[in-house]
C-alpha positions, 0 to 999 in steps of 0.5 A, spaced: 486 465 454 489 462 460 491 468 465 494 466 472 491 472 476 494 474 483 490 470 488 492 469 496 499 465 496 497 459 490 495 464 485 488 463 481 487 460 474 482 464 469 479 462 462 477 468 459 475 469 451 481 471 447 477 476 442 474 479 448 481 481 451 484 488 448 491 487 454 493 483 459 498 488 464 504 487 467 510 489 470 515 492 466 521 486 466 526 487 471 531 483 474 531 480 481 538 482 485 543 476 486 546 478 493 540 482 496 544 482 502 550 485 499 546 490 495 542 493 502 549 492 505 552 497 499 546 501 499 547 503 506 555 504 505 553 509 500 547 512 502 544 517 497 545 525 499 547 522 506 553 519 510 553 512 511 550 508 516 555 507 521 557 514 521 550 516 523 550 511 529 557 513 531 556 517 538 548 515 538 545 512 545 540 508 541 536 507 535 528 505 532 527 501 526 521 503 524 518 497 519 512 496 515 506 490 518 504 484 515 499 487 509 506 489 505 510 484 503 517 487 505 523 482 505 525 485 513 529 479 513 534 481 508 534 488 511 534 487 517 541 483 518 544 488 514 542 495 519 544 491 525 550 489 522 553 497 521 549 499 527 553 493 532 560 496 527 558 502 530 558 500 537 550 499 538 548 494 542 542 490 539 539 492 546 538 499 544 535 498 538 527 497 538 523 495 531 516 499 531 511 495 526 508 502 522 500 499 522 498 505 521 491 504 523 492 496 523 491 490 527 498 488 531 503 483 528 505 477 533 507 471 534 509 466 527 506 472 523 511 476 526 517 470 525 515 470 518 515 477 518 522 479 521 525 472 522 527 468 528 534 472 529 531 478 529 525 476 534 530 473 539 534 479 539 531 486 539 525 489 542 520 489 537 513 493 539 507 495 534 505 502 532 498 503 536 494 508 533 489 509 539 494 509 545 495 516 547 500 514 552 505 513 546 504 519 542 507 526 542 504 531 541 508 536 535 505 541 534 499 542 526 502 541 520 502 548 515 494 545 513 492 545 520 493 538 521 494 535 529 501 531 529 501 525 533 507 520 533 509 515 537 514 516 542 519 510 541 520 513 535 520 520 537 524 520 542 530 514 539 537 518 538 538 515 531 531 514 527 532 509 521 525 507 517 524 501 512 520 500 507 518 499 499 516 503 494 509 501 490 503 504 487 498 507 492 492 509 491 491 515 495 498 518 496 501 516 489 506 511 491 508 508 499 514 508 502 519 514 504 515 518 508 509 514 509 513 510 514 512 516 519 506 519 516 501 514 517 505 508 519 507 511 526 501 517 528 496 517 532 489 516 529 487 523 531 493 525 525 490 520 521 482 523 522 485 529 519 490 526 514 485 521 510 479 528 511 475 529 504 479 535 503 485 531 501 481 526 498 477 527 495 482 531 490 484 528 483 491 528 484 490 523 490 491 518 486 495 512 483 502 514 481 501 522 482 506 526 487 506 532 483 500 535 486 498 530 489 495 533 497 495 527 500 502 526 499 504 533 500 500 533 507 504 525 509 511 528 506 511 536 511 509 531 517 515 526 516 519 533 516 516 535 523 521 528 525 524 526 519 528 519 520 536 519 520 535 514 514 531 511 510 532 504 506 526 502 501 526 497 496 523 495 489 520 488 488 520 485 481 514 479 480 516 474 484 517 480 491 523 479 490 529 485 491 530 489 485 533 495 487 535 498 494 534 505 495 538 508 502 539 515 504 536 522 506 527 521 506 526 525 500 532 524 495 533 515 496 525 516 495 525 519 489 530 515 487 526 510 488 519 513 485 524 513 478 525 507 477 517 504 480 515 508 476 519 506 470 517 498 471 510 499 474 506 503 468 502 499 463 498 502 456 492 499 453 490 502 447 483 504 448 477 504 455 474 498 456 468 496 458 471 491 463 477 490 468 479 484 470 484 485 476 487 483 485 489 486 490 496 483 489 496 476 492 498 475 499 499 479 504 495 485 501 489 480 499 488 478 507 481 483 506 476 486 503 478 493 506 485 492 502 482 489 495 479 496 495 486 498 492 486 493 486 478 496 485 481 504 485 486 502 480 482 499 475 478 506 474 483 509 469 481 505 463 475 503 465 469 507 462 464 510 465 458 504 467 463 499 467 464 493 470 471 492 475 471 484 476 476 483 483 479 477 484 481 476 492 482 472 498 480 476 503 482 470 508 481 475 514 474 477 511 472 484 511 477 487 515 477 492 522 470 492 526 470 500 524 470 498 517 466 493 517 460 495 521 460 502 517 459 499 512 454 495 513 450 501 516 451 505 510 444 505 505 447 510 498 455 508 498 456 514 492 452 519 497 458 517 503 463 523 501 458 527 501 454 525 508 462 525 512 462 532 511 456 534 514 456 538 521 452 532 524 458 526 522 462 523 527 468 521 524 469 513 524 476 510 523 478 507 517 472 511 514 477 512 508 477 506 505 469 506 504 470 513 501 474 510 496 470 504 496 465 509 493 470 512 488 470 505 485 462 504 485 460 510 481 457 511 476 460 503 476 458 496 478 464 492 482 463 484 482 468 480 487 471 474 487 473 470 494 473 466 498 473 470 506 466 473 505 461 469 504 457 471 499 450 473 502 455 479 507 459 480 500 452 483 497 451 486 503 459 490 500 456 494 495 459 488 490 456 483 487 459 476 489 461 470 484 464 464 484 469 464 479 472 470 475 469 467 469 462 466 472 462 474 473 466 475 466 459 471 463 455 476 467 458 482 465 458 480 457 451 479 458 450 486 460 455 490 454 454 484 449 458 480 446 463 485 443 465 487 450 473 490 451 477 486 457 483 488 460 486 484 465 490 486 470 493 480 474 498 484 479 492 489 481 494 495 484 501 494 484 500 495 476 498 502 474 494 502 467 493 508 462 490 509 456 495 509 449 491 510 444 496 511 439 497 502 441 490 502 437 492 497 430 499 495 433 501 487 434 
């Protein structure tokens, strides 16, 4: 059985034994949108529980776009056009609009990746500016969430008279799904917030989890701090196969989100009919797939159909390596990675940035075994990952056969953590 996995921005070709293979998941089929532009352009001149665009900005000095950075693969291009077309109509100069890249915790966007990402109009057009987690002099203080949480934001968007956020609903392993509120919160707070947001207390919850809102404390937590300074607008975006528009989701924070949630959910969940001992499966391709921190997302996702003592096989370029220097130096100084949820309560830890994704790196390591494919991290660093690097996915599929013989069950899931698994097993027996 041939499968073309999500690999960097070529895709990867696999060889993978057909009577092994009980399901290869997918997205649901939806339909790219003809007029994407026309769509946004619609959507935003009949917002969800909202008025119009226009009307918003009527009256307004100026306004903050807050956008998503280079790892999500949002068609700012498409949108962005559209936005400063009804703010212009509503008599704002483009000199008054400032573009906040949300990193969150991330590297900055600039030059041709920040043409690539926003297009060349746009840049030569309107000030942009990247979020800086670190930067205290670009943050303001609110006040503590009703967990105890400090909230930091930063002042550009805090202080802009029409605050308007931009970005796209998909799976996300902690918080359920992104999009919404996660533009404020973490896209635009202060590491502090951040620190206290990603705590094991919200973490370490079972709700914290790939396509769970409802009780889910790390999505309760992002959603109370977006209320502290809740955006004019949202405009979020949900992509078909190919990342293209699908559907465009404007209006109030919490309404036009739901909205959204409602039709991911419907297209983004994928049943196989029993656990299997082996899940083959990315981080998405290109952008997600740049480093080892994001292909996280891809292993975390798998751990719904996979039993206990299985084998995740990871398939991503990590053409920038492991990640942040954070990261990548905890890391590498860890000895027992399932005792590290434990160890980062301890009176005697010193919080580390990005300590998060090694939490939940450790989520998918236990009890478990995790094999990567990439061509970023050289094997000899990769091993050093807690993961066991191959060269190829049917090298490691050979591998993990070897360990659980020959009747072993694989599924694959080649869009990663785009694709939420889930076990039917009412599917058993069914062609």
């Amino acid at each position: 059985m041939r499968v073309r996995l999500d690999y960097g921005k070529d895709g990867l070709e696999v060889e993978l034994p057909d009577g092994n293979v009980v399901g290869v998941l997918g997205l649901r089929e939806t339909t790219a949108l003809d007029r994407p532009d026309e769509a946004v352009r619609d959507a935003l001149r009949r917002p969800i529980e909202s008025q119009p665009l226009r009307d918003l900005a009527k009256g307004r000095r100026d306004a903050c776009i807050v956008i998503c950075d280079v790892t999500r693969p949002v068609p700012n291009p498409v949108i962005l056009p559209q936005i400063l077309n009804e703010l212009e109509e509503a008599g704002m100069s483009r000199s008054d609009v400032t573009i906040l890249i949300a990193t969150g915790t991330h590297r900055p966007n600039l030059g041709d990746e920040l043409v690539a990402m926003v297009g060349q109009e746009v840049v030569d057009t309107c000030r942009i500016v990247n979020h800086i987690c670190t930067a205290d002099e670009d943050v303001r203080y609110l006040g503590e969430s009703p967990n105890g949480v400090p909230v930091k934001l930063n002042r550009h968007y805090l202080d802009a008279d029409l605050k308007i956020t931009v970005g796209m609903i998909e799976p996300h392993f902690m918080a359920g799904y992104a999009g919404g509120r996660k533009m404020v919160m973490p896209g635009v707070a202060h590491l502090e917030t951040v620190q206290a947001w990603h705590s094991p207390r919200f973490l370490e919850h079972p709700n914290a989890t790939n396509g769970a809102v409802q009780g889910n404390p790390v999505h309760e937590e992002s959603l109370a701090i977006a209320r502290m300074a809740r955006p004019d607008c949202i405009v979020d975006v949900a992509l078909d196969k190919a990342k293209k528009i699908a559907a465009v989701f404007a209006g109030d924070m919490e309404a036009a989100w739901n909205a959204g949630v409602e039709f991911v959910a419907s297209h983004n969940q994928s049943p196989v009919s029993e656990m299997v001992d082996v899940v083959v499966t990315t981080c998405g391709g290109h952008p997600l797939d740049l480093t080892f921190y994001q292909a996280v997302k891809g292993m975390v996702g798998a751990l719904p159909i996979l039993k206990r003592g299985g084998t995740i096989i990871v398939a991503s370029a990590c053409t920038e390596g492991v990640g942040n220097a954070h990261f990548h130096d905890t890391l590498l100084r860890i000895d027992d990675i399932e005792a590290f949820p434990e160890t980062i309560q301890r009176d005697d830890w010193t919080f580390v940035p990005d300590q998060w994704q090694i939490e939940e790196l450790a989520k998918a390591i236990r009890g478990n075994r995790v094999s990567l494919v990439c061509e970023g991290v050289p094997p000899e660093l990769a091993a050093r990952l807690f993961v066991a690097p191959f060269a190829t996915v049917e090298e490691a599929v050979a591998e993990a056969l070897g360990r659980y013989g020959e009747d072993a069950k694989i599924a694959v899931i080649p869009k990663g953590p785009y694709v939420i698994p889930y076990v039917d097993r009412s599917l058993a027996g069914v062609s």
